[in-house]
Biopython code that builds the backbone (N, CA, C, O; Angstrom):
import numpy as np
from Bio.PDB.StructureBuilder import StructureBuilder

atoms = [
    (1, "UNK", "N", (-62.217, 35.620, 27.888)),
    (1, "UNK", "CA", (-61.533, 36.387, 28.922)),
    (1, "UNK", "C", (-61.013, 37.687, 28.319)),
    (1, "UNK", "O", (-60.264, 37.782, 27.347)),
    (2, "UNK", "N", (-61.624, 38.850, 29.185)),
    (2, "UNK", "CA", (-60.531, 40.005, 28.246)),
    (2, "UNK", "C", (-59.311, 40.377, 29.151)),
    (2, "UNK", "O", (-59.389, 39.935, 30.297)),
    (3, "UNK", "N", (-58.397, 40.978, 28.902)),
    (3, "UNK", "CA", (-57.162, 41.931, 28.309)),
    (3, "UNK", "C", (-57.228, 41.912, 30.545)),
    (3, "UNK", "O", (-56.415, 41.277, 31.217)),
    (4, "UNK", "N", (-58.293, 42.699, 31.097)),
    (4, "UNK", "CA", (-58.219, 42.743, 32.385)),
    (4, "UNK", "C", (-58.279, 41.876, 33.441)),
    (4, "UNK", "O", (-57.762, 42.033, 34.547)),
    (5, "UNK", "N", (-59.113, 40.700, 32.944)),
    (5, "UNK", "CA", (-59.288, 39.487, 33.566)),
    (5, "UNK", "C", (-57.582, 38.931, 34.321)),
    (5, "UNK", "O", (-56.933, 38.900, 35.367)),
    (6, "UNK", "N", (-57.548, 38.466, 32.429)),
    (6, "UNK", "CA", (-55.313, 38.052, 32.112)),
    (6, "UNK", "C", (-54.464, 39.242, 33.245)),
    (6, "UNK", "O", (-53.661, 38.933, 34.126)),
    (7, "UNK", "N", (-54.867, 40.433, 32.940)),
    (7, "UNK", "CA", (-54.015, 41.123, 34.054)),
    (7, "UNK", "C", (-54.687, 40.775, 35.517)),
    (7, "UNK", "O", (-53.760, 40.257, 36.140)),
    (8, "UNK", "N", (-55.389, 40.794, 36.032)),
    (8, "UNK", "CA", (-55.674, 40.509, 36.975)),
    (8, "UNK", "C", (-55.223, 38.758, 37.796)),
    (8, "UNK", "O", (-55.165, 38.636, 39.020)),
    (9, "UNK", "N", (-55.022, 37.873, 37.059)),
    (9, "UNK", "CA", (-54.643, 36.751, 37.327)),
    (9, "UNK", "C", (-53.262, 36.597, 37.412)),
    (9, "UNK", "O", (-52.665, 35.726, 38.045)),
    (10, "UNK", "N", (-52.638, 37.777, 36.525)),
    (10, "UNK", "CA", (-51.145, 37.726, 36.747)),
    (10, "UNK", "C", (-50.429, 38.476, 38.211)),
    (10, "UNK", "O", (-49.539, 38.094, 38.971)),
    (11, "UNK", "N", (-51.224, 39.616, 38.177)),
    (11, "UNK", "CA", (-51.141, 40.263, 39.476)),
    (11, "UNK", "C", (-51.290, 39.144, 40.862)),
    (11, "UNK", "O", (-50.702, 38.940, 41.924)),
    (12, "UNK", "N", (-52.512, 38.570, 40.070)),
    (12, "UNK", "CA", (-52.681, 37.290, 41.660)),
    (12, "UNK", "C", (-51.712, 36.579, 42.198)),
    (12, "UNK", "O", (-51.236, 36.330, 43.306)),
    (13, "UNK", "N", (-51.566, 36.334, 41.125)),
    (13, "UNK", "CA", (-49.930, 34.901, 40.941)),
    (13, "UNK", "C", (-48.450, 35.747, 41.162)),
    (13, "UNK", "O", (-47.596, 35.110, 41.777)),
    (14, "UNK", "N", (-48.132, 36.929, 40.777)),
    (14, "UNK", "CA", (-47.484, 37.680, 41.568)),
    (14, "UNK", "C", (-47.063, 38.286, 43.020)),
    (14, "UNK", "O", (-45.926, 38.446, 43.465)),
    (15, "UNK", "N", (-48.225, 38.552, 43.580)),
    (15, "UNK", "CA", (-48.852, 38.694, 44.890)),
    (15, "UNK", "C", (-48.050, 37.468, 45.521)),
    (15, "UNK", "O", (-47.111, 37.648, 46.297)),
    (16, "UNK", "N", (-48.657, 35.748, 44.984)),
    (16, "UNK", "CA", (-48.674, 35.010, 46.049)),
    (16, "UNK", "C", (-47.261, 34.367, 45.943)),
    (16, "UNK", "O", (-46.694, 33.697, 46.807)),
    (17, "UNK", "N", (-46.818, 34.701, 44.732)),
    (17, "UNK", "CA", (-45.520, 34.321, 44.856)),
    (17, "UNK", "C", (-44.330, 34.941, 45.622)),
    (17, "UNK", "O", (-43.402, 34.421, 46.241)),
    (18, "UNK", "N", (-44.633, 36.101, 45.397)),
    (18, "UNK", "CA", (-43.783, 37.428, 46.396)),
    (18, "UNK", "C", (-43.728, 37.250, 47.573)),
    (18, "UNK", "O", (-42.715, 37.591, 48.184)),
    (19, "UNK", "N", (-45.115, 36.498, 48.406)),
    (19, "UNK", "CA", (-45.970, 36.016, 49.901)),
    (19, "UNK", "C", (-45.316, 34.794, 49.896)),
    (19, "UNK", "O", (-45.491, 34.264, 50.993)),
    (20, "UNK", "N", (-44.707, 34.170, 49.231)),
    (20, "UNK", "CA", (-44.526, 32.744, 49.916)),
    (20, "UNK", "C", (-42.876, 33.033, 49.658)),
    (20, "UNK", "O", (-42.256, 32.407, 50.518)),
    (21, "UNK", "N", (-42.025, 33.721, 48.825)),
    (21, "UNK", "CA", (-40.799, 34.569, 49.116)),
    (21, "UNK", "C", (-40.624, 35.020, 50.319)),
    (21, "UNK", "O", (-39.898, 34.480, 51.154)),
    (22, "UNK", "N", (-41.312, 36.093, 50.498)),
    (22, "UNK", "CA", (-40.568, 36.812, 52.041)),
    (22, "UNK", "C", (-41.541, 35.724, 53.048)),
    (22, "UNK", "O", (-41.580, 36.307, 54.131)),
    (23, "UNK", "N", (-41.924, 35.093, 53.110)),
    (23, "UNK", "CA", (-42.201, 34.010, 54.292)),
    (23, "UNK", "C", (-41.236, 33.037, 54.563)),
    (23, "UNK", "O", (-40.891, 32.663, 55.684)),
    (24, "UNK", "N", (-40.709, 32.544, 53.216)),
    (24, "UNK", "CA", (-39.284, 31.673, 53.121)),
    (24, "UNK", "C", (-38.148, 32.340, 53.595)),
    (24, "UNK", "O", (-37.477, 31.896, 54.527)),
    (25, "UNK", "N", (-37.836, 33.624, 52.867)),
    (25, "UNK", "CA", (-36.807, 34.376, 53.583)),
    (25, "UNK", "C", (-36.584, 34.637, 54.741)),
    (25, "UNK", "O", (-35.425, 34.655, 55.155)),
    (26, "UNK", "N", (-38.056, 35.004, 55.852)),
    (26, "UNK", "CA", (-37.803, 35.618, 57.299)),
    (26, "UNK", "C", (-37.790, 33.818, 58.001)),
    (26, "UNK", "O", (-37.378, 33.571, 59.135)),
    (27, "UNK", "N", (-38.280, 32.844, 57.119)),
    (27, "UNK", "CA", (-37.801, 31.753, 57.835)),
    (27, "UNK", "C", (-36.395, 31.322, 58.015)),
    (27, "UNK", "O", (-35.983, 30.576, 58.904)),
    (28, "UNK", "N", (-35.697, 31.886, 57.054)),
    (28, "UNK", "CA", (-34.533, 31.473, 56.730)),
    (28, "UNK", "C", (-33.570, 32.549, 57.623)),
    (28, "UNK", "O", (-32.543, 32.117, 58.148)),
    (29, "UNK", "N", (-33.874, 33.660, 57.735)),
    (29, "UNK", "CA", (-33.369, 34.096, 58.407)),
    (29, "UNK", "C", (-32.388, 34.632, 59.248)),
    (29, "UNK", "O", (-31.397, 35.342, 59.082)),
    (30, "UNK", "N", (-33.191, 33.849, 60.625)),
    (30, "UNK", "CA", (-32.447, 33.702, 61.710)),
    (30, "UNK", "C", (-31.002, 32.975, 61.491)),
    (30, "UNK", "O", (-29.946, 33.605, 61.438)),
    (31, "UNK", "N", (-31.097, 31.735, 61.385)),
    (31, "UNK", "CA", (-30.292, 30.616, 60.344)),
    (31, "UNK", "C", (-29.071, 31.138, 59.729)),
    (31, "UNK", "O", (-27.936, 30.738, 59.988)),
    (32, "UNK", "N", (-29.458, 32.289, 58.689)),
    (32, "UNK", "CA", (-28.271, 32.628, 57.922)),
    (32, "UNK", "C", (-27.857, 33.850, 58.727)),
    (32, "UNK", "O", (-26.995, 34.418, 58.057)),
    (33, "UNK", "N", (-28.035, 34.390, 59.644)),
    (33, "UNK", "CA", (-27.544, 35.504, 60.954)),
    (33, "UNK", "C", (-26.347, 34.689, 61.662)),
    (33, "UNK", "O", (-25.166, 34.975, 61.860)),
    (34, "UNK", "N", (-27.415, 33.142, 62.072)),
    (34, "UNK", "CA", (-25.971, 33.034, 63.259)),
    (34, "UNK", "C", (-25.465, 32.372, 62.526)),
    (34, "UNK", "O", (-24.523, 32.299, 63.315)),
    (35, "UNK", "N", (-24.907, 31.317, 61.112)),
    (35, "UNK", "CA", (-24.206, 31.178, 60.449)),
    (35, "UNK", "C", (-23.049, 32.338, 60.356)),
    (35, "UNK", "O", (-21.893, 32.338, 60.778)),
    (36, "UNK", "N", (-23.546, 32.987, 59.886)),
    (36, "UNK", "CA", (-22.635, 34.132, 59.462)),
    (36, "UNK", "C", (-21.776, 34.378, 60.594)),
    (36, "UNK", "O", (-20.546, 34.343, 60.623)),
    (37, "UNK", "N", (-22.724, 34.674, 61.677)),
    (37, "UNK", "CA", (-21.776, 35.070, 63.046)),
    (37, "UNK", "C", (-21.099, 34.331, 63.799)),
    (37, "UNK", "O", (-20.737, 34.715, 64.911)),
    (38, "UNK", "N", (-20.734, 32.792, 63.174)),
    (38, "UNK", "CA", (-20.482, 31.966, 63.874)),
    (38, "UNK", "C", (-21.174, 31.310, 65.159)),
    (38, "UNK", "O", (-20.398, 30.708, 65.901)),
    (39, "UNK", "N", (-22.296, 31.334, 65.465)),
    (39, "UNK", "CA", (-23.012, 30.957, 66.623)),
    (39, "UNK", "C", (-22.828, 29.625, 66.963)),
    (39, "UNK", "O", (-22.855, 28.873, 65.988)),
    (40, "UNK", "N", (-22.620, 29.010, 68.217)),
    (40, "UNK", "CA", (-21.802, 27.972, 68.384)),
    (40, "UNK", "C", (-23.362, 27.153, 68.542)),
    (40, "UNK", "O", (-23.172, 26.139, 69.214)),
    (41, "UNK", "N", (-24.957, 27.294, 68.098)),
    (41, "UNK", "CA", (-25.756, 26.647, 68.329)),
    (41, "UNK", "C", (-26.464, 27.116, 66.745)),
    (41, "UNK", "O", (-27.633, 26.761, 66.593)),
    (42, "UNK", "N", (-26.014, 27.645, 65.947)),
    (42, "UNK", "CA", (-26.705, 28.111, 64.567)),
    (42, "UNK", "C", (-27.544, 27.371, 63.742)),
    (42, "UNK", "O", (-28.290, 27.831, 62.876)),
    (43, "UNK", "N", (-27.278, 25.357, 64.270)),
    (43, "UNK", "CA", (-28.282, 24.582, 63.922)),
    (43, "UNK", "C", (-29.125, 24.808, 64.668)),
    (43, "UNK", "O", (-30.044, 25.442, 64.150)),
    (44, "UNK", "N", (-29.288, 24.516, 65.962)),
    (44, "UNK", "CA", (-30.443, 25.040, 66.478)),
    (44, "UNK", "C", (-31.126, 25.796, 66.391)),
    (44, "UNK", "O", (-32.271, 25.600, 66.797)),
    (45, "UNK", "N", (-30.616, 27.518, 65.592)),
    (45, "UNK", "CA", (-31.320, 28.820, 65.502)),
    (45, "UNK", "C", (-32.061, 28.516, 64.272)),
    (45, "UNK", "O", (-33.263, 28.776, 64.239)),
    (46, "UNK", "N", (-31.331, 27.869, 63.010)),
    (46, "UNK", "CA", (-31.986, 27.468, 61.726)),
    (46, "UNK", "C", (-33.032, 26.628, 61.738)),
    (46, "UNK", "O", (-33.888, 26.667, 60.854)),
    (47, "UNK", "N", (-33.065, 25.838, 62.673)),
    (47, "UNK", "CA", (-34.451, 24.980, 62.444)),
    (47, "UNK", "C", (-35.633, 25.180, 63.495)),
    (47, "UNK", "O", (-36.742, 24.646, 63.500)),
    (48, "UNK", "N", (-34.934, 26.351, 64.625)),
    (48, "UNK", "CA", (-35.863, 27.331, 65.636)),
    (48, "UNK", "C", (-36.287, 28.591, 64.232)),
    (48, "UNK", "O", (-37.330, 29.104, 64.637)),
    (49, "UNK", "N", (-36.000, 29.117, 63.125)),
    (49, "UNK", "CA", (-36.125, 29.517, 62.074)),
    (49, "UNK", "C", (-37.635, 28.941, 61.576)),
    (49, "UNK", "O", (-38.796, 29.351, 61.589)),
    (50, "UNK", "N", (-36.990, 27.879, 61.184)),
    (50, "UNK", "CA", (-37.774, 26.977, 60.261)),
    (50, "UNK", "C", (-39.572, 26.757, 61.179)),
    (50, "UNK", "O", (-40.629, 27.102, 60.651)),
    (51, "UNK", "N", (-39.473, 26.206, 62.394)),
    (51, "UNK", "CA", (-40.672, 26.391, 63.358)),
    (51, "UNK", "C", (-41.341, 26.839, 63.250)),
    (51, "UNK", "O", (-42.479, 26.480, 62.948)),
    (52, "UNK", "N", (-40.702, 28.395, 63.563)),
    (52, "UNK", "CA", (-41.545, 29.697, 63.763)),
    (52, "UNK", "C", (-42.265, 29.623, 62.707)),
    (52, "UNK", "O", (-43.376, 30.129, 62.865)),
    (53, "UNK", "N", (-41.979, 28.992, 61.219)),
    (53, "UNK", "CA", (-42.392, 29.252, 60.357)),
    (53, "UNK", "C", (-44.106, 28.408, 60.663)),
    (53, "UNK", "O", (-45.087, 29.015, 60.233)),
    (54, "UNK", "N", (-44.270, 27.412, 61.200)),
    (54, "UNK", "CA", (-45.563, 26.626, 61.332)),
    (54, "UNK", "C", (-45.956, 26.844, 62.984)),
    (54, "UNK", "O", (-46.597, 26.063, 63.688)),
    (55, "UNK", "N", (-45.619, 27.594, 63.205)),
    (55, "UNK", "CA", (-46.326, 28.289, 64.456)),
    (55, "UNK", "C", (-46.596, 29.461, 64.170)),
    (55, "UNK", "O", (-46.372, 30.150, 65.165)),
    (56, "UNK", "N", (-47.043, 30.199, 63.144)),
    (56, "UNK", "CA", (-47.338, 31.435, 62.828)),
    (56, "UNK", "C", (-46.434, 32.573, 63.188)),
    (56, "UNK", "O", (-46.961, 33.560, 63.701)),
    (57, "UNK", "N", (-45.174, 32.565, 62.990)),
    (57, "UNK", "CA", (-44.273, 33.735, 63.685)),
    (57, "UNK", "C", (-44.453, 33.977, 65.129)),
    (57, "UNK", "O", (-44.216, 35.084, 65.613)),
    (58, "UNK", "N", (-44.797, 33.140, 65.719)),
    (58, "UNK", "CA", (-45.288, 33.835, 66.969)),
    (58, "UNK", "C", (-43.920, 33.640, 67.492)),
    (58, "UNK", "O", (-43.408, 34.721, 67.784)),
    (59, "UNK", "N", (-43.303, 32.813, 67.667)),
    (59, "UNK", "CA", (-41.668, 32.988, 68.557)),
    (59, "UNK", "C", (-40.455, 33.379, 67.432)),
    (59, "UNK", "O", (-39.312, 32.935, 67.547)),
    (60, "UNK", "N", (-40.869, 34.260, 66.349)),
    (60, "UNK", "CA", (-39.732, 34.520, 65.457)),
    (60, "UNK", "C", (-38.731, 35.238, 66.484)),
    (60, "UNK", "O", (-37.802, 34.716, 67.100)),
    (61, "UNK", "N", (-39.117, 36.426, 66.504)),
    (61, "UNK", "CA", (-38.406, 37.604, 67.457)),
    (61, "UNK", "C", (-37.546, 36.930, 68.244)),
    (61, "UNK", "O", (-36.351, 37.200, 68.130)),
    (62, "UNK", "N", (-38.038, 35.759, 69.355)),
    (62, "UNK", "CA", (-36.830, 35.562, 69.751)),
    (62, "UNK", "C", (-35.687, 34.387, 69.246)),
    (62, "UNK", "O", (-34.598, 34.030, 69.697)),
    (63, "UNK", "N", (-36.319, 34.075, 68.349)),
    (63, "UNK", "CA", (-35.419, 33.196, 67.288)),
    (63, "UNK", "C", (-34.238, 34.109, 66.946)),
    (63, "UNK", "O", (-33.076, 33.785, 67.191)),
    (64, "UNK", "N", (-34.567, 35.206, 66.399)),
    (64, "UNK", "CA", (-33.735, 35.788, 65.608)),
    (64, "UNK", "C", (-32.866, 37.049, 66.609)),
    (64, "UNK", "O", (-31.919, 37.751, 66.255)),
    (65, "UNK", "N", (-33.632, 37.016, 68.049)),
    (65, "UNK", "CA", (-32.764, 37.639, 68.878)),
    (65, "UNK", "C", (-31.669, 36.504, 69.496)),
    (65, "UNK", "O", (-30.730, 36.985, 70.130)),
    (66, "UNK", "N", (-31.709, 35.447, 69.396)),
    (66, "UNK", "CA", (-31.056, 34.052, 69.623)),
    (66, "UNK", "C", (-29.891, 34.159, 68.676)),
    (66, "UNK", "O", (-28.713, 34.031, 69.011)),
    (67, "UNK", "N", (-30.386, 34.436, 67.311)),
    (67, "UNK", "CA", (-29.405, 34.831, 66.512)),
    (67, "UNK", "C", (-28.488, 35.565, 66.406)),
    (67, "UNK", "O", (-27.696, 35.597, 65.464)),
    (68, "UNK", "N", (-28.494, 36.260, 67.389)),
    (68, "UNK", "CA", (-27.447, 37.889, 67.903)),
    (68, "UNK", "C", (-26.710, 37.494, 68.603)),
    (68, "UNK", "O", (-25.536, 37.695, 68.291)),
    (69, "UNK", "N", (-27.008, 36.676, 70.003)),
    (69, "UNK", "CA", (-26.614, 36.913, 70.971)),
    (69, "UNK", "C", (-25.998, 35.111, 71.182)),
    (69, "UNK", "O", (-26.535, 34.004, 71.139)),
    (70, "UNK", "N", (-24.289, 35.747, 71.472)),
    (70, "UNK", "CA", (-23.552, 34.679, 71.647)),
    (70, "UNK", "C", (-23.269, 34.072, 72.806)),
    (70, "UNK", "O", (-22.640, 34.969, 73.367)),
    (71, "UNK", "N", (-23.302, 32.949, 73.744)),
    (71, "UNK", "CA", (-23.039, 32.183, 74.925)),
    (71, "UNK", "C", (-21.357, 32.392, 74.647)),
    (71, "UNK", "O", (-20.740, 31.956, 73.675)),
    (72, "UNK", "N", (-20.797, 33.196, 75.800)),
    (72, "UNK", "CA", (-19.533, 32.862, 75.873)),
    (72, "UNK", "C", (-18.849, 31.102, 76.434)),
    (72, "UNK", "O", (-19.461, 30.134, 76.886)),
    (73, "UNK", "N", (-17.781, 31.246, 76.225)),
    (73, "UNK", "CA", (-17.255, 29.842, 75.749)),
    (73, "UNK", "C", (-16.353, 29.967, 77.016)),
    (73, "UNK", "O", (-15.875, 31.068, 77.290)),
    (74, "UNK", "N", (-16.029, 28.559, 78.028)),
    (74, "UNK", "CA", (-15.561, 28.525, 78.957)),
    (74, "UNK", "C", (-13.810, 29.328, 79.172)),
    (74, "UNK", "O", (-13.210, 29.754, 80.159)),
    (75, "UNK", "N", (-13.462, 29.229, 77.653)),
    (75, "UNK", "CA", (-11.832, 30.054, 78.062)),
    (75, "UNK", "C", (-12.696, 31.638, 78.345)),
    (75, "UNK", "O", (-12.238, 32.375, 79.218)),
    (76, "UNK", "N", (-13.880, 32.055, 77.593)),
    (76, "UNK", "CA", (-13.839, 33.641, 77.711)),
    (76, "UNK", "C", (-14.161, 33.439, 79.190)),
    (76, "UNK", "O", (-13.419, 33.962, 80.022)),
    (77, "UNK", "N", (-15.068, 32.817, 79.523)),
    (77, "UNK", "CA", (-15.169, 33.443, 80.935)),
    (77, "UNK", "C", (-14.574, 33.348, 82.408)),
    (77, "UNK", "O", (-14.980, 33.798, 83.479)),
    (78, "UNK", "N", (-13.502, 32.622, 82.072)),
    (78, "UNK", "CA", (-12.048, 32.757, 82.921)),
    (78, "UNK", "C", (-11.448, 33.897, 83.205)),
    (78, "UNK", "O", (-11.381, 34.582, 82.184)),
    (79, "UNK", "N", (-10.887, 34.519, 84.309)),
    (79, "UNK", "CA", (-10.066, 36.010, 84.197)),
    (79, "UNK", "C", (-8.775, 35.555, 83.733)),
    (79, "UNK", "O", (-7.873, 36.367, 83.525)),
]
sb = StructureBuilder()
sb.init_structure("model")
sb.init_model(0)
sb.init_chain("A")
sb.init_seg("    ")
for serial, (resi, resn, name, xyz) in enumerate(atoms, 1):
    if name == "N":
        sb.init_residue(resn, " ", resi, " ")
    sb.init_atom(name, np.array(xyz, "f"), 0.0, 1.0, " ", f" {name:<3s}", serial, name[0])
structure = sb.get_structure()
């Protein structure tokens, strides 16, 4: 094997490690959004997170718009 091969295999293994990083991360996500924000359903958003991940991202977006947006709580919506 020469000198370019070795670089080239390291680059590979770099690549796919970096690829299975930010795939873990945007799974994780949503999850650590409504944590943070207190979301009164944030288990649900974390493992609606986790899903998206084996459904090909296709319902991330609104996972993680789920993650924003809070259900007011019966005292708020009293006058």
């Amino acid at each position: 094997m020469s000198f370019i091969d070795i670089f080239a295999w390291i680059v590979l293994i770099v690549l796919a490690v970096s690829t299975v990083a930010v795939v873990v991360f945007l799974a994780m996500l949503p999850g650590l959004i409504a944590r943070r924000r207190n979301h009164p359903w944030a288990q649900a958003v974390t493992v609606g997170g986790w899903v998206t991940l084996f459904l090909g991202f296709v319902l991330w977006p609104i996972v993680l718009i789920w993650a924003y947006v809070d259900v007011p709580t019966a005292k708020e919506r009293q006058p």
